[in-house]
Structure formats: C-alpha cells, structure tokens
N, C-alpha and C positions, 0 to 999 in steps of 0.2 A: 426675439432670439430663440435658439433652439431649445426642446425642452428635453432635460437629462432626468433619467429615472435611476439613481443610484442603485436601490435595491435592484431593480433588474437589471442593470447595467446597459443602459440603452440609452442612446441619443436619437429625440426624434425632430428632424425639418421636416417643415409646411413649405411648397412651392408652387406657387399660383402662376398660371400661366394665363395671359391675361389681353384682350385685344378686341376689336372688333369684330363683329359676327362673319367667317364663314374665312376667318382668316388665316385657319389652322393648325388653331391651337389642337385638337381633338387629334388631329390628323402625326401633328408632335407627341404626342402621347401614345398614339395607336403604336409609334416607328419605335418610338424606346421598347414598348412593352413587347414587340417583337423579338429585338434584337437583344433580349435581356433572358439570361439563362433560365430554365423553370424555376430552380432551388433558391433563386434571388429573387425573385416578383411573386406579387399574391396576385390574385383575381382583379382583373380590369373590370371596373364597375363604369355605366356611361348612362344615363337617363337624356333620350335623344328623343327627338320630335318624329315622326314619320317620314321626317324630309331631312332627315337625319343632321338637324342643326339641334346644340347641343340646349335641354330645357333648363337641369338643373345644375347639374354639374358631372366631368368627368372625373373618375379616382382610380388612381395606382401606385399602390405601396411594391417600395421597393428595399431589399435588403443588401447594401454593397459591402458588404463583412466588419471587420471587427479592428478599431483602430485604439489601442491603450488598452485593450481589452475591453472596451464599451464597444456595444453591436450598434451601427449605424441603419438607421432606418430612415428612409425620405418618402413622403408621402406629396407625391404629385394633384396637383388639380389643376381643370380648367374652369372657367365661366362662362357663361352662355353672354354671347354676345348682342345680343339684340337688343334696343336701347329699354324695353319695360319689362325687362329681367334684372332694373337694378336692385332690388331688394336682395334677391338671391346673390347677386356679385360681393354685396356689402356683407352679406353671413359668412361665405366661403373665405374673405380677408381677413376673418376673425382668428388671430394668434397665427399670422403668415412668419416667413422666416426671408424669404427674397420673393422677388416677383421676375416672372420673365413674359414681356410684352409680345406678344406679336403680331407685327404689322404686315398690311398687306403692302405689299410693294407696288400694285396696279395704281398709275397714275389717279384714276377716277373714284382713288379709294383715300385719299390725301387727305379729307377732310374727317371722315370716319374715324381716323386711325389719331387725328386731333381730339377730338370730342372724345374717345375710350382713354387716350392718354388724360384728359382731365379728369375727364370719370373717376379713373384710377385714384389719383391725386387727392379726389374731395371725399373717394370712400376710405380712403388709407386714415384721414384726418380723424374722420369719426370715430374711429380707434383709438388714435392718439399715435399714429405713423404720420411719421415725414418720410416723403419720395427719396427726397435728398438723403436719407440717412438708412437707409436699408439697403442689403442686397438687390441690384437691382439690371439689368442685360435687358437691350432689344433685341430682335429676329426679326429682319424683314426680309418675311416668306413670299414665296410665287417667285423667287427669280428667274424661274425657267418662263415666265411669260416674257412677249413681246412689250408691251404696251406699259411701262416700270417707271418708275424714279431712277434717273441714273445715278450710280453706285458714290459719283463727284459729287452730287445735292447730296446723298444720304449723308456724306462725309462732314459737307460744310455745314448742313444741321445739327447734327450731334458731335461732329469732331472736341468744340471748345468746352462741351459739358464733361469729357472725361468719363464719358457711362460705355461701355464696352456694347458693341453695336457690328452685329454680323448678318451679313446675306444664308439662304436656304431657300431649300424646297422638302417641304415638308413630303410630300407625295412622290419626292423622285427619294427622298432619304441625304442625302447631302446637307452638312449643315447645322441638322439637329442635335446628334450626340456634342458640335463643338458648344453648341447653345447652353445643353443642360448642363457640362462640365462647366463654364462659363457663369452658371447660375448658381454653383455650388459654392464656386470659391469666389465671390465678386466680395473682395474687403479692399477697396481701394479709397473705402472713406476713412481711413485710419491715417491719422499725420503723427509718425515718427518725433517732428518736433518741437510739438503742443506736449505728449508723455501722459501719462497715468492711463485710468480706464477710461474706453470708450466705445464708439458702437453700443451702450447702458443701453438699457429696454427695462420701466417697468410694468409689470401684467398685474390684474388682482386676482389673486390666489381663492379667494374667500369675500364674498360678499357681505355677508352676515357677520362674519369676527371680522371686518375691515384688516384681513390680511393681504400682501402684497409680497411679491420678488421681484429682485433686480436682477438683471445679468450684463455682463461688461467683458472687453477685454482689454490687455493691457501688449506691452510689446513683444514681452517675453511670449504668450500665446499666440500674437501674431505671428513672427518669427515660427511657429512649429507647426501652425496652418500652413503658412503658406509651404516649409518644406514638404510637408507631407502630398500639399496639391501638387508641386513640381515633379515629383515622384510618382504619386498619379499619371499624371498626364504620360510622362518615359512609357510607362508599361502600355497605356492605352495607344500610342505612338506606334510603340514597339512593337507590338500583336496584331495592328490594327488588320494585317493580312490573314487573320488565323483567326479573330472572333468570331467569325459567321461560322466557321465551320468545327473549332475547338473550344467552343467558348467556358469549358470544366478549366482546360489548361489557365487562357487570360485571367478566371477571377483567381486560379491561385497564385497564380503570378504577384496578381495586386496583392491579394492579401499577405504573400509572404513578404514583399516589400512594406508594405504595412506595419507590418508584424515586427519587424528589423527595426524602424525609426526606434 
C-alpha cells in the first residue's frame, strides 16, 4: 500500500510497469514524462543497454498536486525484460503499490507475454503480494501492428477475470495516459458486502525491533477514492484538447477540483 509521511505530508505510490522485453514499457514512460509539465516531473533516470533495451530499470517521479492537503507523489518504474534480469525485477517489486503489465500484442509474442505474466505472479509472492489483491491493469501495446491478437481473444481472455485490460501504442501515444489513470485508481477488489477493512498490506517497518505496519481501507475511504478519481478523470476529459499546449492551465484545473472535494 502507499506510503504516507505525516510530517511531510506526502503520499508516496510505487508503480511498476512490468512485461516482456522490448514490449514497451520504457517507451510508456518516455510518453508520460513528455506530456507531463516541467514543475510536475523530476528527472527521467533509464539505465539502458546500447541496443537501448532496458538493463536495470527505468524511473520517473511524478508530482500531481496536492489532495487533503497531502502532496501526491508516484514514482514510476519499469523492468527489464529479458528472462536473466530476474533478480533485478524481484528488487524493483519491492514495496510496489499496483502494477501495470504490458503486453505485446504481436501474435508471435503470446507466449512471452505468459511466461512475464507468471514471472510476475511468483516474484510478487516472494514479498508476500498476491496478484489477485493489488492494483493491478493490462496494456496490450503495438496495436498499430498488423500481425495482433484480435481485440475478441483479448476480450475472451481476460473478460471473466474482472482486471481492467486496454489496447495502446505506446510509440504513436494513444492509450497510455488511459493506462496510467487506470493504474492509479484500479480498487475494484473492494466488496462493499463483506465490510470492514480491506485491501490490509502488512510491510516490516524494522527488522531489528521486529517492527511492522498495516494499512487497509475501509468504505467510507473507498467511497472518497473513488470520488475524487471520477473528478479526475472530468478535468482530464475536459482539457484533453488543451494539455499539450496549456498544460499550467489542466493541472490547475485538477488541483482546484481537488482542492474543492
């Protein structure tokens, strides 16, 4: 779960982006960090190979203002895909908040995009994550190729599992921003009528003093989540003809909406 620093008054997400090599994810990252105003994004850090497939991992902090008066912060990553980078995949999962997959969509890529989906699945464990219980969205990128999974397979694969699952092309920009808003707010493992806290995560705080925290939510918080995403979403809707070329205006937009709830 996220981690909140009272004294500073900050929330901060971990969002792993996370797939088979060359599937791009790197490429979802570059398009956010573009389209993202100076005074909201720090330094895009990328340690790439010479064949510019990603070694260790890509990183980009982002800051989308200020909600309850806690300054929101999400800190992006990807992993390097390639199957004897798992070590490195298994460090960067360490204290994630959602994950966001993605797939290549090229027919000849079907099995790859299985085998990372497990991967995924048996390094989450090592931590003490279940798939099934975190934040969690596909992206099956490349749709501007020929040669694909038709959109009816994507549908009938993932349809019955309830995991929110969209088409992109990371390299034409279509797509991406629905992904990440998508990854922000994916709380749809919450059942209204089970009750109490849930989505709980606990981390060890302290090794040495066998210190631990729990975090949870309950309805009443969902309930203010999800308003606050729907209102999100309005503004980004709203502007969506004006961010590229206004984008000082769109974040005050958000944030005055924001600010309002």
């Amino acid at each position: 779960m996220s981690f909140i620093n009272f004294a500073a008054r900050e929330i901060n997400c971990k969002i792993v982006y996370y797939g088979p090599g060359l599937g791009g994810k790197t490429t979802n990252l570059q398009y956010i960090f573009d389209k993202t105003a100076d005074q909201q994004k720090g330094k895009m850090i990328s340690l790439a190979t010479e064949t510019d497939r990603t070694l260790f991992f890509d990183f980009l902090p982002l800051d989308l203002g200020t909600i309850r008066g806690f300054k929101t912060r999400f800190h992006l990553y990807t992993v390097p895909g390639q199957v004897f980078y798992d070590a490195s995949r298994k460090l960067i999962l360490r204290g994630v908040d959602g994950v966001v997959f993605v797939a290549d969509s090229q027919v000849e890529r079907m099995e790859a995009n299985l085998e990372s989906m497990e991967n995924l699945r048996v390094n989450l464990s090592e931590h003490g994550y279940d798939l099934d219980r975190i934040p969690f969205v596909i992206q099956y990128n490349k749709r501007d190729l020929k040669e694909i999974i038709p959109a009816a397979e994507v549908k009938k694969i993932w349809g019955p599992t309830g995991i929110p699952v969209g088409g992109a092309s990371a390299l034409e920009g279509w797509g991406v921003v629905e992904t990440f808003v998508a990854g922000l707010f994916r709380l749809g493992q919450y059942h209204p009528d089970v009750g109490g806290m849930q989505l709980t995560g606990s981390h060890r705080w302290s090794a040495g003093g066998g210190v631990h925290y729990s975090l949870a939510v309950d309805g009443i918080s969902v309930a203010l989540i999800l308003m606050s995403t729907f209102v999100g979403i309005l503004v980004i809707v709203g502007a969506w003809e004006v961010i590229q070329d206004k984008p000082h205006q769109y974040m005050a937009a958000m944030l005055m909406l924001e600010g309002l709830l």
